[in-house]
C-alpha positions as CSV (number, residue, x, y, z in Angstrom):
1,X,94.2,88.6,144.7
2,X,96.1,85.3,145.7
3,X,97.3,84.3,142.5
4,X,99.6,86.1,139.5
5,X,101.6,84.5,137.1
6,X,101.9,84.4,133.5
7,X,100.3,81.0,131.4
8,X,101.5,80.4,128.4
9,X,99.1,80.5,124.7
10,X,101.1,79.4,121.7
11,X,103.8,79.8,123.4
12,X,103.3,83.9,124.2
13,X,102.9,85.1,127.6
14,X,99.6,85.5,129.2
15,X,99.7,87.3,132.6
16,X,96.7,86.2,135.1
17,X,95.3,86.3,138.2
18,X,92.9,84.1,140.5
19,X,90.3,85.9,142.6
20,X,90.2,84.1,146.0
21,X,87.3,85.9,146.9
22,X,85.3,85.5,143.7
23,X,86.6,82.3,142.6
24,X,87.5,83.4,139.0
25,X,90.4,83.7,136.8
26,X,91.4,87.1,135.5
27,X,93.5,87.1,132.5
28,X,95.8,90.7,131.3
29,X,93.4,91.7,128.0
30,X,96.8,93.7,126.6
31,X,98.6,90.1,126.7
32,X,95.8,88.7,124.6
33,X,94.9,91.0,122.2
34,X,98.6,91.2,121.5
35,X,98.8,87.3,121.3
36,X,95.7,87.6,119.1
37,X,96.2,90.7,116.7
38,X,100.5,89.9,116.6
39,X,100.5,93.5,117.0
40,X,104.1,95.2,117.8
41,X,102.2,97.0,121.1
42,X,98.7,95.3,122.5
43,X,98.5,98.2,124.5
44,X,97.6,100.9,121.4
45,X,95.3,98.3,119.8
46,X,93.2,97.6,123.4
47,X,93.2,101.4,123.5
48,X,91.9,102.2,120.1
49,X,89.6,99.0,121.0
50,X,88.0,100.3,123.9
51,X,87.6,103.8,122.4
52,X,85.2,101.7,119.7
53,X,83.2,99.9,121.9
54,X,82.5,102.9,124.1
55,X,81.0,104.7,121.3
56,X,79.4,101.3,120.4
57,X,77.9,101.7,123.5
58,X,78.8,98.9,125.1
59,X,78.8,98.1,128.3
60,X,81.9,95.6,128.5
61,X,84.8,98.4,128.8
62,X,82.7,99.8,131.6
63,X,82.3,96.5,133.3
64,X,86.2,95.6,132.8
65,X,88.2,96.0,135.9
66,X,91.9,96.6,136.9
67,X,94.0,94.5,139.0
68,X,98.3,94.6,140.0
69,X,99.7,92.3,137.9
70,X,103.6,92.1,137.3
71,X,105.0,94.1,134.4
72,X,108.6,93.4,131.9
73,X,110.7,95.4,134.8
74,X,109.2,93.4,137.5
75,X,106.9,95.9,139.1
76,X,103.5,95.5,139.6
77,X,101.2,97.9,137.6
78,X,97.3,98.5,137.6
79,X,96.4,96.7,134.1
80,X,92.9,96.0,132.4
81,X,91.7,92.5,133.1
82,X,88.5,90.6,132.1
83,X,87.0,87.3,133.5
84,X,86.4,84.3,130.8
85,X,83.3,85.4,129.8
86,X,84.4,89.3,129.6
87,X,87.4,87.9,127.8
88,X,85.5,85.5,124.9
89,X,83.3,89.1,124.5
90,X,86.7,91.1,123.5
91,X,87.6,88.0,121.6
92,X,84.7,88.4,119.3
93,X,85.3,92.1,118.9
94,X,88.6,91.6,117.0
95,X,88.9,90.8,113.3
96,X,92.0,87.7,113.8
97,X,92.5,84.4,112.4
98,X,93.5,83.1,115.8
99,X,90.5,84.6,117.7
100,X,87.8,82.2,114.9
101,X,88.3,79.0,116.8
102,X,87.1,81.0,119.9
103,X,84.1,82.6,117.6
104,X,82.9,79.0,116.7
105,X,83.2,77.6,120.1
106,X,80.7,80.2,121.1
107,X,78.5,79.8,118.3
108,X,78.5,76.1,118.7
109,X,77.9,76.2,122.8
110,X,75.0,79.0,121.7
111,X,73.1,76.5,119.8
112,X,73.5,73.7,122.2
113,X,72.2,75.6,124.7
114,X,69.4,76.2,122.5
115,X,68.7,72.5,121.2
116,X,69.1,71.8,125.6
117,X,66.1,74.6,126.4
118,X,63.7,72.5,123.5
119,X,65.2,68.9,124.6
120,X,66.4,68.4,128.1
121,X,67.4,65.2,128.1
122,X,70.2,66.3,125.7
123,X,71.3,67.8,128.8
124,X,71.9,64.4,130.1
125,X,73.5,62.9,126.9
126,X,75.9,65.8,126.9
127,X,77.0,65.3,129.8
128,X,77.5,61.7,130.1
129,X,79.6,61.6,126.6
130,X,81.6,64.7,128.4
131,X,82.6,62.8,131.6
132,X,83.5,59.8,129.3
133,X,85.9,61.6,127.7
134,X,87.3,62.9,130.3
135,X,87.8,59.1,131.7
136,X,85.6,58.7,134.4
137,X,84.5,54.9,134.9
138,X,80.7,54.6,134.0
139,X,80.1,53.4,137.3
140,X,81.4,56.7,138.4
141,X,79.5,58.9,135.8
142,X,75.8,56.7,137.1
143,X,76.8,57.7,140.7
144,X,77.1,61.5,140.1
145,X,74.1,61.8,137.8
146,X,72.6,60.7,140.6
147,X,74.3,62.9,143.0
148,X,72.6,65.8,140.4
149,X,69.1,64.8,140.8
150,X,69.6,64.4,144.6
151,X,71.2,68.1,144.4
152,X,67.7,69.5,142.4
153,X,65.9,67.4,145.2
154,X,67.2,69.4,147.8
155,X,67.2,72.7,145.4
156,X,63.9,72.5,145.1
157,X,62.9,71.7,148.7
158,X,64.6,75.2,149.6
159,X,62.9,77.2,146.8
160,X,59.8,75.5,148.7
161,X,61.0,77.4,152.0
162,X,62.2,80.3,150.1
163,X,65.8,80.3,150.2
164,X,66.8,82.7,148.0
165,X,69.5,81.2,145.2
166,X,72.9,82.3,145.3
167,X,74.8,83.5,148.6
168,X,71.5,81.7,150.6
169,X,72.7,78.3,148.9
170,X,75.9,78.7,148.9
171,X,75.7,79.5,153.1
172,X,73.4,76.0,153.2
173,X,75.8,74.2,151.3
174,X,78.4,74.9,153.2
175,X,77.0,73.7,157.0
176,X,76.3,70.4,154.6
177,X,79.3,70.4,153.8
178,X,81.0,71.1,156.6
179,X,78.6,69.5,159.3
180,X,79.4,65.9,157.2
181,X,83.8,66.1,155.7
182,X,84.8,69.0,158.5
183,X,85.7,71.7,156.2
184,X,83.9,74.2,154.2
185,X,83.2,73.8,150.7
186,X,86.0,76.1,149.8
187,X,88.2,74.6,152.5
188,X,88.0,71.4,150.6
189,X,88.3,72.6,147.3
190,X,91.8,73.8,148.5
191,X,92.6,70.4,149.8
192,X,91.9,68.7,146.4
193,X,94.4,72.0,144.8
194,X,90.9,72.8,142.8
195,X,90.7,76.5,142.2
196,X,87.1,76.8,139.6
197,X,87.1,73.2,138.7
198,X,83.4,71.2,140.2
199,X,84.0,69.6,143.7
200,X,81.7,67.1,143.2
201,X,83.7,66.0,139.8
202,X,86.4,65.5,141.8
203,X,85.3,63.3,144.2
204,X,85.8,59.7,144.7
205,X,82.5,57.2,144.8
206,X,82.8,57.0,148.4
207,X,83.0,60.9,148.9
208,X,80.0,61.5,146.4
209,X,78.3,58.9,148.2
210,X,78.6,60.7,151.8
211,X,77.3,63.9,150.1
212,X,74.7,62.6,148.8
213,X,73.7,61.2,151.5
214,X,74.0,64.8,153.5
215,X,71.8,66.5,151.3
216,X,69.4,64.1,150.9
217,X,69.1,63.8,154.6
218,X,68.7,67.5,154.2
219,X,65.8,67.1,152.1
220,X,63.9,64.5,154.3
221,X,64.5,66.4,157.5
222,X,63.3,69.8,155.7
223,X,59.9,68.1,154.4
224,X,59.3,66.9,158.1
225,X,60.4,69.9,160.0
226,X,59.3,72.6,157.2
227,X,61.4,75.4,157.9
228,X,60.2,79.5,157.8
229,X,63.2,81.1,158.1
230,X,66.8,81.1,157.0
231,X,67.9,80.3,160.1
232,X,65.8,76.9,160.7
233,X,67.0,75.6,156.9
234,X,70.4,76.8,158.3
235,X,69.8,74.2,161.1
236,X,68.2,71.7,159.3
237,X,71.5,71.9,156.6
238,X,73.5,71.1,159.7
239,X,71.4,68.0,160.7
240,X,71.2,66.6,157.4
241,X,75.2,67.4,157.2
242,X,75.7,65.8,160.6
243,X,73.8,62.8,159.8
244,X,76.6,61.7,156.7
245,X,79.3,62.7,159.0
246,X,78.1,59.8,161.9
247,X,78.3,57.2,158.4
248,X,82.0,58.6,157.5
249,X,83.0,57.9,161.2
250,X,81.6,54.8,161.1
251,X,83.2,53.6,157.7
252,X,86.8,55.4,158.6
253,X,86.4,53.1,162.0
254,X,85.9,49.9,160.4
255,X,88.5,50.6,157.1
256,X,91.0,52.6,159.4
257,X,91.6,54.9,156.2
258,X,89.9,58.4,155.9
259,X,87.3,58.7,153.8
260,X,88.4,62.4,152.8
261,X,91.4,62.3,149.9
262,X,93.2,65.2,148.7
263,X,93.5,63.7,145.2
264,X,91.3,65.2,142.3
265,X,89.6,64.0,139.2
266,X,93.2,63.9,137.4
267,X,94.8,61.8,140.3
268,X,91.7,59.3,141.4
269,X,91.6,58.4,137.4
270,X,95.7,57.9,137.4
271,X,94.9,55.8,140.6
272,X,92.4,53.8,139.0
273,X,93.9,53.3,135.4
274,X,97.2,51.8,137.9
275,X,94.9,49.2,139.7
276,X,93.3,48.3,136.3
277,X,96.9,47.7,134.7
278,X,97.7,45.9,137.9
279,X,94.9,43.6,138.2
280,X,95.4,42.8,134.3
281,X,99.0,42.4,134.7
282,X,98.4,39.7,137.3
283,X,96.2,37.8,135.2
284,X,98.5,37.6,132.2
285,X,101.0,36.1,134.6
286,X,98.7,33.8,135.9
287,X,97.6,32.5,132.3
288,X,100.9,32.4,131.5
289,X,102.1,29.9,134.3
């Protein structure tokens, strides 16, 4: 564990953790139910709680684990903890006012999901009006739609060679990745201060461009070489990663700027929204003179 401090709900304290290794936030379930329930001790209530679901049957107490986390004295204590999806599970197993905004988010996302399995392209639509609002440029949001279809390219292309999806991709993805910025997917996530968040949203054009072009590469190269075992799409990654990392060199030589920033979605937008001002800001002084 590499991260514990308390967040803050409504103003009540909500101890949590973040799982280096697993890349997921763990959150203290006696801190929520109490924030939830208002109850004088969480503690009783998550242990008459549990006691319920286990004769429910249910497999969620089981699957719960227990992590140090810092206690009222100061000392650090073995507590229950559940990731978000654990967590919006509990939520829906207590009767509270404040836990039915959480019960219709779910319920909303179930049938979206739904509608998305019958229509894909709502899959698209979703998630261009969700980029907008976060206040990406649309120039921005075409450029990483983009960057997703050349992702299922290359996805596919390894399901072709049999790659097998999770730690297999994830292994791939990092040569690309690394073979093309000089750091590992993780390594770069830390660079940006992302902990969960998407690396790809929080790149700027010119860093989603390079990628792209890495594992697209990677695609081409895989086609032409066809590749049997791990090992050969292992090498192939690297080529394809290598290839984008000759075009960063060549672009950092002729700006004299890297192409690799440390700023995130939040920042790149601030840094955008500044030049917008600035550019408009010039030309109401110029209509003014």
């Amino acid at each position: 564990m590499s991260n514990d401090k308390v967040q803050l709900f409504e103003d009540q304290p909500i101890r949590t953790a973040w799982v280096e290794d697993e890349e997921e936030w763990y959150f203290s379930v006696v801190d929520v139910v109490q924030v939830l329930t208002e109850s004088a001790d969480g503690r009783k209530y998550w242990n008459k709680l549990k006691q319920r679901l286990k004769e429910e049957g249910s497999q969620l107490v089981t699957n719960c684990h227990q992590l140090k986390m810092t206690a009222k004295d100061g000392k650090k204590r073995m507590t229950d903890v559940a990731n978000t999806e654990q967590l919006l599970r509990i939520i829906q197993s207590i009767p509270s006012k404040k836990a039915e905004p959480f019960k219709m988010w779910l319920a909303q996302v179930g049938r979206e999901r739904i509608e998305e399995v019958i229509d894909p392209e709502l899959t698209i639509e979703r998630a261009l009006e969700t980029y907008a609002k976060k206040g990406y440029s649309r120039e921005w949001i075409n450029q990483r739609l983009q960057a997703i279809q050349v992702r299922k390219e290359l996805t596919d292309e390894w399901d072709k060679r049999g790659v097998k999806k999770g730690i297999e991709y994830a292994i791939l993805t990092d040569e690309i990745t690394k073979a093309w910025s000089g750091m590992t997917t993780r390594q770069y996530k830390n660079h940006k201060g992302l902990k969960k968040e998407n690396l790809r949203d929080n790149m700027s054009t010119l860093e989603l461009v390079l990628n792209m072009l890495a594992e697209a590469t990677t695609t081409e190269i895989s086609k032409q070489k066809q590749p049997e075992s791990f090992e050969e799409n292992r090498m192939v990654a690297i080529e394809g990663g290598e290839a984008a990392g000759e075009a960063r060199l060549a672009v950092e030589k002729r700006t004299g700027k890297p192409v690799i920033t440390n700023k995130n979605a939040t920042q790149l937008q601030d840094l955008v929204t500044g030049l917008i001002e600035t550019i408009n800001d010039k030309n109401d002084d110029q209509e003014g003179e």
